[in-house]
N, C-alpha and C positions, 0 to 999 in steps of 0.2 A: 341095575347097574347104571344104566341111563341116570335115572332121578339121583341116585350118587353122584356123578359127572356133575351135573347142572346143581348138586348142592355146596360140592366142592368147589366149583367156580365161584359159584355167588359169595361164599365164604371167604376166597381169596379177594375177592371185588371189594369186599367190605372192608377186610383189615386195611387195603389199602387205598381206598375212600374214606374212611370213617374219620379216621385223624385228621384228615384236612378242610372233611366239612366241620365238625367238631371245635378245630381249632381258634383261638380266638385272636385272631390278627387286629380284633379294631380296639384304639388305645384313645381313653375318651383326652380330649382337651380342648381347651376355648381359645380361639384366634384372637390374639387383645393387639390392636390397633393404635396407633400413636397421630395423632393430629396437630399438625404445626399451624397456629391460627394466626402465625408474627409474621413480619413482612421479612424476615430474614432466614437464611437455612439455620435449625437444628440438629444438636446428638442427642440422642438420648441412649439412658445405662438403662437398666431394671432387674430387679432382684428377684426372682419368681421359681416356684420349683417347675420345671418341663414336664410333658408331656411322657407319662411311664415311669416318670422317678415319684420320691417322698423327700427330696432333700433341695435345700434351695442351692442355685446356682445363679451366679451375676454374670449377664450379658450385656455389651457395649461394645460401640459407638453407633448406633444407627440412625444416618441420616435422616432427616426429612426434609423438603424445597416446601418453602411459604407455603401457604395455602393448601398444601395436600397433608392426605392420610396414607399410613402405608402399615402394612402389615409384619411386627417385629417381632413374634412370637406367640406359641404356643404354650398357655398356661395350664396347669393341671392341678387347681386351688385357685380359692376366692382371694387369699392377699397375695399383693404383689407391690413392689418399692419402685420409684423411679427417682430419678435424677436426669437433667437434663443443663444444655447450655449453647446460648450461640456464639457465633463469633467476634462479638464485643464483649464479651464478658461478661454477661445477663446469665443469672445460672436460677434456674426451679430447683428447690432444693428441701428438706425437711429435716426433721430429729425423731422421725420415727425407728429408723434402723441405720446402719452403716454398711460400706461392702466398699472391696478391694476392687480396683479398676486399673489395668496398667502402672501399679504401683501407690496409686493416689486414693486414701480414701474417701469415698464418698458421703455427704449425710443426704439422707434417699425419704422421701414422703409416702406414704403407707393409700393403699388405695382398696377397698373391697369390693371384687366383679361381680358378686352374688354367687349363687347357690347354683348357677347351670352350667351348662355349656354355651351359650348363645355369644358370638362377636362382641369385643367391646372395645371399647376407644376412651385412651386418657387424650385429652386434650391440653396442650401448653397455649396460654393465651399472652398477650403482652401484660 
């Protein structure tokens, strides 16, 4: 009767252990980085599917100050678009894709982060 007890325990321990060692919480994606190498603040848009979807989604306005890098999203796939622009009217821009922004759209430059996950940084240069 004993060894019953302690099988019945164990048995309840596991239904509700099991699912949550089991479960898979980690959702793979790559931190893509934006570098501002102008001596003025940029935004920048980018068109990228997120982390856990299959479907692309356009995100904007993210700052950057001269001279720094900052961390603007999490990628989940190698292409990603960007568009960018400062405060004079200098705008990084392409004809690879297009994508809505606060009504405006944009034409956005095609960029491929490779095949992993590993950090990556577009850079806007003057």
């Amino acid at each position: 009767m004993r060894a019953l007890r302690k099988t019945a325990i164990f048995a309840i321990l596991l239904v509700c252990l099991v699912p949550n060692v089991c479960r898979a919480e980690y959702i793979q994606a790559q931190p893509i980085f934006a570098r501002n190498n102008t001596s003025r603040p940029i935004w920048v848009a980018a068109h990228y599917v997120p982390a856990g979807s299959h479907s692309f989604v356009t995100g904007a306005w993210w700052k950057i100050d001269p001279g720094c890098s900052k961390r603007i999203l999490c990628n989940n796939g190698r292409n990603i678009y960007f568009n960018a622009h400062n405060d004079q009217g200098f705008e990084w821009s392409g004809t690879d894709t297009t994508a809505a922004v606060d009504g405006q759209t944009l034409n956005m430059f095609h960029r491929d982060t490779g095949p992993c996950y590993d950090p990556w940084t577009v850079e806007f240069n003057p």
